[in-house]
C-alpha positions as CSV (number, residue, x, y, z in Angstrom):
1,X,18.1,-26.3,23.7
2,X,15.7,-23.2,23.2
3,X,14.4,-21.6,26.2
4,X,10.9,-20.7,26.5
5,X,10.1,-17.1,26.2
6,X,7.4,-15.1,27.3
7,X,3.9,-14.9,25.1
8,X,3.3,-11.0,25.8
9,X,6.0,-9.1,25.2
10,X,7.1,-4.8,25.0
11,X,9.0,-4.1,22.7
12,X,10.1,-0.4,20.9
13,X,8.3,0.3,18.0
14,X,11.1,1.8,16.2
15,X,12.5,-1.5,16.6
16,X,9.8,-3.6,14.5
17,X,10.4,-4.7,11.0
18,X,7.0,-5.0,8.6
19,X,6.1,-8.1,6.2
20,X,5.2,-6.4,3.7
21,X,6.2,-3.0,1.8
22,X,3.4,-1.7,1.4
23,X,0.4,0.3,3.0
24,X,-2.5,2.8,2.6
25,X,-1.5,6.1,3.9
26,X,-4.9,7.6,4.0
27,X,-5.6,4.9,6.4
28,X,-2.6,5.4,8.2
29,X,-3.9,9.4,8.6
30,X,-7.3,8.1,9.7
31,X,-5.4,6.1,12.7
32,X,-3.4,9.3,13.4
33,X,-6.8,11.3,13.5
34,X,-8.4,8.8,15.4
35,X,-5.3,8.8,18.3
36,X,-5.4,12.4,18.2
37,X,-8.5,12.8,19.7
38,X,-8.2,9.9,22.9
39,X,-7.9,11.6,26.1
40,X,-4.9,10.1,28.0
41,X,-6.4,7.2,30.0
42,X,-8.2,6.2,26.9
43,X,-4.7,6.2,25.2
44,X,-3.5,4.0,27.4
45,X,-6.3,1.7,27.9
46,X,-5.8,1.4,24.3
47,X,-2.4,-0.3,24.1
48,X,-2.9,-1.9,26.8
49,X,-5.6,-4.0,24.9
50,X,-4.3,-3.7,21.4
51,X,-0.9,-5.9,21.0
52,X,0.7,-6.9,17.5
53,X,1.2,-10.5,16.9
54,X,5.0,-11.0,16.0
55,X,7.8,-13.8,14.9
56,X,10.7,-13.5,16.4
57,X,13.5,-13.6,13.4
58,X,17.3,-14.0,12.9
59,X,19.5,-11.7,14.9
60,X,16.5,-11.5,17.7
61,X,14.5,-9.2,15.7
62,X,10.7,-8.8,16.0
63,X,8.6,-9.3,12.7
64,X,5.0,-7.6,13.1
65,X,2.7,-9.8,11.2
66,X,-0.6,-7.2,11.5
67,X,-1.3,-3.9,12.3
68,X,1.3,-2.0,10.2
69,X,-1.3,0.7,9.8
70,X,-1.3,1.1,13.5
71,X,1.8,0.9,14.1
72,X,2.9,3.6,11.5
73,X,0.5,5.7,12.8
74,X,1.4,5.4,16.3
75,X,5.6,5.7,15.4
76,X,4.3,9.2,13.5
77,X,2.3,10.6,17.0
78,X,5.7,9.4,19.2
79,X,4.5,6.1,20.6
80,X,7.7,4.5,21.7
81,X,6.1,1.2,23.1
82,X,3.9,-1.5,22.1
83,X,2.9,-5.0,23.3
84,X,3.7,-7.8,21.7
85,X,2.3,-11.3,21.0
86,X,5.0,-13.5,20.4
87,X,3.3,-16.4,17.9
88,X,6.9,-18.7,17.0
89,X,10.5,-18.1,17.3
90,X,12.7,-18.4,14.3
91,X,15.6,-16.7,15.6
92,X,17.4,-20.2,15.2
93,X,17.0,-20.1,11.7
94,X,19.3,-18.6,8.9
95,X,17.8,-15.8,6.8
96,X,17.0,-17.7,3.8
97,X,15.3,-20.2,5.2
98,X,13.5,-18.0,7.5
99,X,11.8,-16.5,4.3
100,X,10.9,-19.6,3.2
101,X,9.1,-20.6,6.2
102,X,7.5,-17.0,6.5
103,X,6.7,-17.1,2.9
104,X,4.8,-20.9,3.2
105,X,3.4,-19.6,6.4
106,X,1.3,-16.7,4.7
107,X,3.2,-14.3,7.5
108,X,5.0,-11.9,4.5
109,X,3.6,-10.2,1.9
110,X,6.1,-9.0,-0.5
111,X,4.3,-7.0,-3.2
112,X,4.7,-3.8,-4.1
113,X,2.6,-0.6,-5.2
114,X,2.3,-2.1,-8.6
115,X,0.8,-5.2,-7.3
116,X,4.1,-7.3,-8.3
117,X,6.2,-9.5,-6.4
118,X,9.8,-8.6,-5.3
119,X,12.7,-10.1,-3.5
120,X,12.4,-10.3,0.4
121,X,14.9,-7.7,0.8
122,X,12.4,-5.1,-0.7
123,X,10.6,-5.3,2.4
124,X,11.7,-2.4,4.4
125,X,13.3,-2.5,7.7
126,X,11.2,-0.2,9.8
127,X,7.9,1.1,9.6
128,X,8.5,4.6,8.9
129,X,9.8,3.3,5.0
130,X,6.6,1.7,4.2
131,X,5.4,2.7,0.8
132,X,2.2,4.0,0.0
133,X,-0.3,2.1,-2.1
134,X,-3.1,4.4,-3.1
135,X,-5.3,1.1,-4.3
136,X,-4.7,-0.4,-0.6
137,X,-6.1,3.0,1.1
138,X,-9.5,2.3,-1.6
139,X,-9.8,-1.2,-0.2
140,X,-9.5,-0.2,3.3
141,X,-12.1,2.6,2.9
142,X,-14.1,0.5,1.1
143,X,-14.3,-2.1,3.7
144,X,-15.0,0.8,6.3
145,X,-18.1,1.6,3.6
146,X,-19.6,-2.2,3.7
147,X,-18.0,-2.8,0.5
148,X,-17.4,-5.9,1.4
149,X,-16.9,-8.2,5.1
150,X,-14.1,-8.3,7.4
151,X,-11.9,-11.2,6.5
152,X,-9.9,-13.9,8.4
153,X,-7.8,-14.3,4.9
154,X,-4.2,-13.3,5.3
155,X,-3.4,-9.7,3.7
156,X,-7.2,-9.7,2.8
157,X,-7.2,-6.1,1.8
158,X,-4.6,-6.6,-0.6
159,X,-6.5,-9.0,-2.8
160,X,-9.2,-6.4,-2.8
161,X,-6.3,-3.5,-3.9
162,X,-5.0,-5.5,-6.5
163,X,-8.3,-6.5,-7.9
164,X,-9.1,-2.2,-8.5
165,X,-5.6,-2.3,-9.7
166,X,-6.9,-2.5,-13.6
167,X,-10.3,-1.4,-13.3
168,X,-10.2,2.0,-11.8
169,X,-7.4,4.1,-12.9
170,X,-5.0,6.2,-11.2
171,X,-6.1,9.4,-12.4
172,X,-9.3,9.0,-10.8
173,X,-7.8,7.8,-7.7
174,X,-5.3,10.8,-7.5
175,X,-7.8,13.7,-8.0
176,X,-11.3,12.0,-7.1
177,X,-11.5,9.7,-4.7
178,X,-14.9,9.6,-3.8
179,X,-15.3,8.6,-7.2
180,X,-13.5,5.9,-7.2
181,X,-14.6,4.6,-3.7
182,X,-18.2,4.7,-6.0
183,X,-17.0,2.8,-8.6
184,X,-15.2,0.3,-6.2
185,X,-18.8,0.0,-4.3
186,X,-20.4,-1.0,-7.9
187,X,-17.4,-3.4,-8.3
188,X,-17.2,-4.9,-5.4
189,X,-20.7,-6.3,-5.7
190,X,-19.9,-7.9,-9.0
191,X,-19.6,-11.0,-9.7
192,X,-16.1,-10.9,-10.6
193,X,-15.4,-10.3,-7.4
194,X,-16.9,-13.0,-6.3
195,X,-13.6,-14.8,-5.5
196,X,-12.2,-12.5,-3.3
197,X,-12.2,-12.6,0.9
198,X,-15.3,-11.0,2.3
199,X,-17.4,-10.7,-1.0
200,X,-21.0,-9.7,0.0
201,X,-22.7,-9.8,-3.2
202,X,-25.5,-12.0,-4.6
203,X,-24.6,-14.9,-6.1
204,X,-26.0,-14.7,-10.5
205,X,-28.6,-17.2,-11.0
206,X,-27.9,-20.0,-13.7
């Protein structure tokens, strides 16, 4: 029989293995920047109130399902614990078929910083190996801008990344990236976009 176990739980962060392998490491340095410059009470005050919802996996691992910005950014300023908020535990389950239901769950995101799909075991094991993706940094910033609306969708910010993917090149991203958070703007209001989580554009008249 399982036994219950507590909803709110601390746990190390060096301990925490991502979904997905992927983030924006500008956002990541805007975190950092942002933690910098909290006093010590408001530090605290701030994990106290900020916990990352988990899965509990094989082996009696932890499985962050949000918040790997914050995380990574709070592992690089030498934050050694976190709260956690335990959604299911799947420690019961064998590894394969914990991906499955992680996978049918929306909880993973395996993708990498060509937009493609990989094998679960790309994902990395600890937070400090999470790639960077250039085109998830634009969508973050972009959302920051009023590009487009805070979404519920899982791994919103993604869709948005992989939707500049092919329409704003690299080059641009690299060496200008106010420019491209313009061109992004003017994208993002198009109606191809009009798909994606959090659009706020105006819908073209028949």
């Amino acid at each position: 029989m399982l036994h219950a176990r507590p909803q709110l739980i601390s746990a190390k962060l060096e301990k925490l293995h991502p979904t997905q392998i992927t983030v924006g490491k500008l956002e990541v340095a805007l975190k950092r920047k942002h933690w910098s410059e909290l006093g010590k009470k408001e530090r605290t005050a701030a994990l106290a109130s900020h916990w990352f919802p988990a899965i509990l996996g094989p082996e009696e691992k932890y499985y962050i399902l949000d918040h790997h910005h914050f995380g990574l950014a709070l592992l690089e300023e030498g934050v050694k614990t976190v709260s956690l908020m335990l959604q299911k535990d799947l420690s019961w389950l064998n590894p394969v078929k914990f991906w499955t239901v992680m996978d049918h769950s929306q909880w993973v995101h395996p993708y990498g910083t060509d937009g493609t799909r990989h094998e679960f075991n790309a994902i990395p094991k600890h937070l400090e190996h999470l790639q960077d993706d250039p085109y998830r940094s634009l969508a973050g910033e972009l959302r920051r801008a009023g590009g487009y609306a805070k979404d519920v969708t899982p791994f919103s910010e993604f869709l948005w990344a992989d939707f500049f993917r092919n329409r704003i090149s690299s080059d641009i991203l690299d060496h200008d990236f106010n420019k491209a958070l313009v061109k992004a703007k003017k994208l993002a209001a198009s109606q191809e976009a009009r798909y994606l989580p959090g659009w706020v554009g105006v819908i073209a008249a028949l």
